[in-house]
C-alpha positions in Angstrom: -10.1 -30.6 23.5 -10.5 -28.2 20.7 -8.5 -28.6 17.3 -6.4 -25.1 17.0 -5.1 -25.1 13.5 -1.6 -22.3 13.2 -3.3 -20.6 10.1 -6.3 -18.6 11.3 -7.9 -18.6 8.1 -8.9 -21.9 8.6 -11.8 -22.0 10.8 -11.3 -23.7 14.3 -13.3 -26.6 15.1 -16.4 -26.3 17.4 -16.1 -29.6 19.6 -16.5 -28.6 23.5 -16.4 -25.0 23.1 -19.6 -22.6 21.4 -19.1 -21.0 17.7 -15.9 -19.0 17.6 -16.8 -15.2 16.8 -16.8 -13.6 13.5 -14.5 -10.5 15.2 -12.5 -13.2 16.7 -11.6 -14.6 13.6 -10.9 -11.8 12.1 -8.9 -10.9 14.7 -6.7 -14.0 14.1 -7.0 -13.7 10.2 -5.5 -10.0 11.1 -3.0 -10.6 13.1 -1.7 -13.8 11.0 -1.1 -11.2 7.9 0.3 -8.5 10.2 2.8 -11.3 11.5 3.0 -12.6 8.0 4.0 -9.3 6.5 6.2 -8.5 9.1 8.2 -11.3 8.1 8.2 -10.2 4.4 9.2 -7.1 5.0 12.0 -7.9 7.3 13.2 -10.6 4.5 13.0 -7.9 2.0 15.0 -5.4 4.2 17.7 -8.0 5.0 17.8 -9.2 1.3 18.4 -4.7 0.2 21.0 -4.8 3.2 22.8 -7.8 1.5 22.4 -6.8 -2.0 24.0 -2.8 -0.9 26.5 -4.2 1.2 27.5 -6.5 -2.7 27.1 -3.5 -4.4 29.5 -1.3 -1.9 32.2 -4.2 -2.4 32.1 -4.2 -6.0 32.6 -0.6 -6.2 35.2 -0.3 -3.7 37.5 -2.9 -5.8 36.8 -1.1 -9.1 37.6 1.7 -7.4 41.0 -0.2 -6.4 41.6 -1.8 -9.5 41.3 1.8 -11.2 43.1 3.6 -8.8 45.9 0.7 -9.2 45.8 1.4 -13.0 46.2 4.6 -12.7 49.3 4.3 -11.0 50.7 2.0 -12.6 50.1 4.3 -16.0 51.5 7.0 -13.9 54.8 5.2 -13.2 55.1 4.2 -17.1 55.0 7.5 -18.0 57.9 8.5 -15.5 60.0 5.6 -17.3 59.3 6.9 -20.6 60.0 10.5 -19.8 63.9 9.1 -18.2 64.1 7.1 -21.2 63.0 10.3 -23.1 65.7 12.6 -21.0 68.7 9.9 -21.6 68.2 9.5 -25.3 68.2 13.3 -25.9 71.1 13.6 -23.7 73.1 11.2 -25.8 71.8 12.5 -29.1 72.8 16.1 -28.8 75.7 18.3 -29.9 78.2 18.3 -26.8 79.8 21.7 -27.2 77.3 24.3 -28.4 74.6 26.1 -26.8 72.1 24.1 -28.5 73.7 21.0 -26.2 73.7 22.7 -23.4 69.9 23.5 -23.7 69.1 19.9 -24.8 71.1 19.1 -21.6 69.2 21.1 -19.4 66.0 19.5 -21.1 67.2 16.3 -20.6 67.7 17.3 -17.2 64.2 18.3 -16.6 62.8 15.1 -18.4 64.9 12.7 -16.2 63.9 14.4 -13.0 60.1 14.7 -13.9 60.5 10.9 -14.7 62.0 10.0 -11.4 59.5 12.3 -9.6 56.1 10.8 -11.1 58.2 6.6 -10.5 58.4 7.4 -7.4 55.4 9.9 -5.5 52.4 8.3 -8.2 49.4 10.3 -7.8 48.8 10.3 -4.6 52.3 12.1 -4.1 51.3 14.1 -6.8 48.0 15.2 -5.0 50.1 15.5 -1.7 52.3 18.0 -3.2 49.5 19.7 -4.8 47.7 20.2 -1.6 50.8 21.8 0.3 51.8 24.3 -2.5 48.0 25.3 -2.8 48.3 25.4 0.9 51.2 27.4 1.1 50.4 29.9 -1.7 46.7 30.3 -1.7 46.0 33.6 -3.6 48.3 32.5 -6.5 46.8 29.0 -6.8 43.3 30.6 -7.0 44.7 33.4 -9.3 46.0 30.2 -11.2 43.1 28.4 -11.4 40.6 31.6 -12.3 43.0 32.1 -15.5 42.4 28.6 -16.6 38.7 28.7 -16.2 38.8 31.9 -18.0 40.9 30.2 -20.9 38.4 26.7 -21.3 35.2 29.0 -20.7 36.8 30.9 -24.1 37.5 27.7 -25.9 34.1 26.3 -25.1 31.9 29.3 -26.7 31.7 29.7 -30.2 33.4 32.4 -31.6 31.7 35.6 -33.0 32.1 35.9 -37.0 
């Protein structure tokens, strides 16, 4: 019975059969890398799969914990801007016009507070959308005037 060794780069032993081939063994030697590599290749794609999938996950929750900052900033600022709109309110003249317009802007600043508390940004970017939607020449219009403006305050002026 012949010895069959399970790396073909070994040579196999002779006893009982006649001299293995030089093509033969290369044939094995071959196929033992090919099999070999294919393993290597199929660690390395399952190791690039795992490490990708990681990397996905990590940016998703940075993504989250940004997003979550954000709105949490957002919903500061609408606290400050009631707190803003009460403390003028109580710190202006009652009976003049000049109370009546720090009224009014009181007003404003009280209900721009409540709005960014409670929509955040993404109620923000809601209500973005649908005016844009519903108005589309003046948004664009809009939005032409203020490219116009930064593109002037990003060139150097003429002297």
């Amino acid at each position: 019975m012949a010895n069959v060794s399970t790396n073909p780069m070994k040579p196999k032993s002779d006893e009982g059969q006649g001299s293995t081939s030089v093509a033969d063994r290369a044939k094995d030697a071959a196929s033992y890398v090919g099999d070999k590599a294919k393993d290597a290749a199929s660690y390395v794609s399952d190791k690039s799969k795992t490490m990708a999938s990681s990397a996905m996950h990590s940016a998703e929750d940075a993504a989250k914990y940004v997003g979550d900052r954000a709105d949490d900033a957002t919903t500061s600022v609408g606290g400050g801007l009631k707190s803003l709109g009460s403390t003028l309110r109580e710190n202006s003249p009652k009976s003049s016009m000049m109370g009546d317009a720090s009224c009014a802007v009181a007003d404003s600043l009280e209900s721009a507070g409540r709005y960014l508390e409670d929509e955040g940004l993404a109620g923000i970017s809601e209500d973005m959308t649908a005016m844009i939607r519903r108005n589309p020449i003046p948004a664009l219009l809009i939005a032409v005037g203020i490219g116009f403006l930064v593109a002037r305050a990003m060139t150097p002026s003429r002297s």
